[in-house]
N, C-alpha and C positions, 0 to 999 in steps of 0.2 A: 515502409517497414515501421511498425510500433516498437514503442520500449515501455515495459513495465520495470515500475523499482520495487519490492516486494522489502518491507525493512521491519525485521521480526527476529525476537532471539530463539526459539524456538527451529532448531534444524530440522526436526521432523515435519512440523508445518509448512517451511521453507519447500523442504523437498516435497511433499503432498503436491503444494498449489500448483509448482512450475509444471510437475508431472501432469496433473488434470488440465493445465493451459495449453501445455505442448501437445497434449494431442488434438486438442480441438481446433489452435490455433499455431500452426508450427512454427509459422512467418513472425510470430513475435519474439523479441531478443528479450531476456531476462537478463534483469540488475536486480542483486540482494547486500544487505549490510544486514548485523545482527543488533543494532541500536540504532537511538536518532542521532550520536555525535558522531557514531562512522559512518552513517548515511548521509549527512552535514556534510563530513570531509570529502565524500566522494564528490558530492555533488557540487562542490565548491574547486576543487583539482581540475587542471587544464586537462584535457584529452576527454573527461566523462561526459557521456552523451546526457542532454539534460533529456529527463524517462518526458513520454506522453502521458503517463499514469501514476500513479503510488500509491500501493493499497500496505497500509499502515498497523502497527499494532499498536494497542494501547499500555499494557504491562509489560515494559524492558526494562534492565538496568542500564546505569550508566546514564541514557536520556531516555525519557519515558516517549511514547506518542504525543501526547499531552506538550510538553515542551518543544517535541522536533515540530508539531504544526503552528505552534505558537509560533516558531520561531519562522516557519518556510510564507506562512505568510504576512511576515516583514517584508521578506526580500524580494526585491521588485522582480530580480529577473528569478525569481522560483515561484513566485507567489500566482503565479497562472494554472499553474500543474495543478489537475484533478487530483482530490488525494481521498482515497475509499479507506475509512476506519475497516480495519481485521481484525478484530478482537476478539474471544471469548464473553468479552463482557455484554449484557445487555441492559444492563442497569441505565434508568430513566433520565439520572444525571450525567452520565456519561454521553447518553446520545442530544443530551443539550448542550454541555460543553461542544461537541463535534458540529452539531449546527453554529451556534457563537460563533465557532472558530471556523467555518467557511471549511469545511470537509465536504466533499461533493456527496459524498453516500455515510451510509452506517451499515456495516454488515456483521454482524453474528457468527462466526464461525461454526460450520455444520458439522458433525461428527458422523455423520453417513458423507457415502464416497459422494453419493448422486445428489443430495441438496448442494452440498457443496461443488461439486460439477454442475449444476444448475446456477446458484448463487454467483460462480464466480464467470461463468460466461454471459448471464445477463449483464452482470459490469460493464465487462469486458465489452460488449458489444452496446450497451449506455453510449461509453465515454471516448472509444477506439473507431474505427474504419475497419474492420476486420474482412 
């Protein structure tokens, strides 16, 4: 059984992606935080499963994307987890910092149902066992 951590402030996005995951892939468990320092805390808390995945935003408050991957690939025991930038951004420094910083993918966020149901199951099926 997979785990995705889905970590975005954006609710409506949140709920889009899992809806478009869960029916492609139902067997996956969803984990979400709406920053990178409650996504930190989760991930850092006894009992939370550490995710197979993380598909990342880059504009939040509180901790940006930018900082929460700085920081996850410090940490020995998190720094293994695939983590897929989700951003709206597509700007050219953006997806430089994301390679620098050892982000497994760069994704664009689609505003059709079906690139985005395409986009996010290619991922999914990249970095997962599905």
């Amino acid at each position: 059984m997979n785990t995705i951590f889905l970590i975005d402030d954006d609710p409506d996005d949140r709920e889009i992606f899992q809806e478009i995951l869960e029916q492609e892939h139902p067997s996956i468990i969803f984990q979400q935080a709406e920053n990178g320092s409650a996504a930190f805390g989760k991930l850092k808390s006894k009992g939370f499963s550490k995710p197979d995945l993380i598909f990342l935003d880059l504009n939040m408050p509180i901790m940006d994307g930018r900082a929460f991957l700085q920081q996850i690939k410090k940490e020995t025991s998190l720094q293994d987890i695939p983590v897929i930038i989700y951003s709206t951004s597509s700007s050219e420094i953006d997806k430089k910092f994301a390679a620098e910083n050892h982000a497994a993918q760069f994704l664009t966020k689609q505003y059709s149902i079906e690139l985005l149901r395409k986009d996010l199951n290619a991922a999914v099926e990249k970095f997962l066992t599905v």
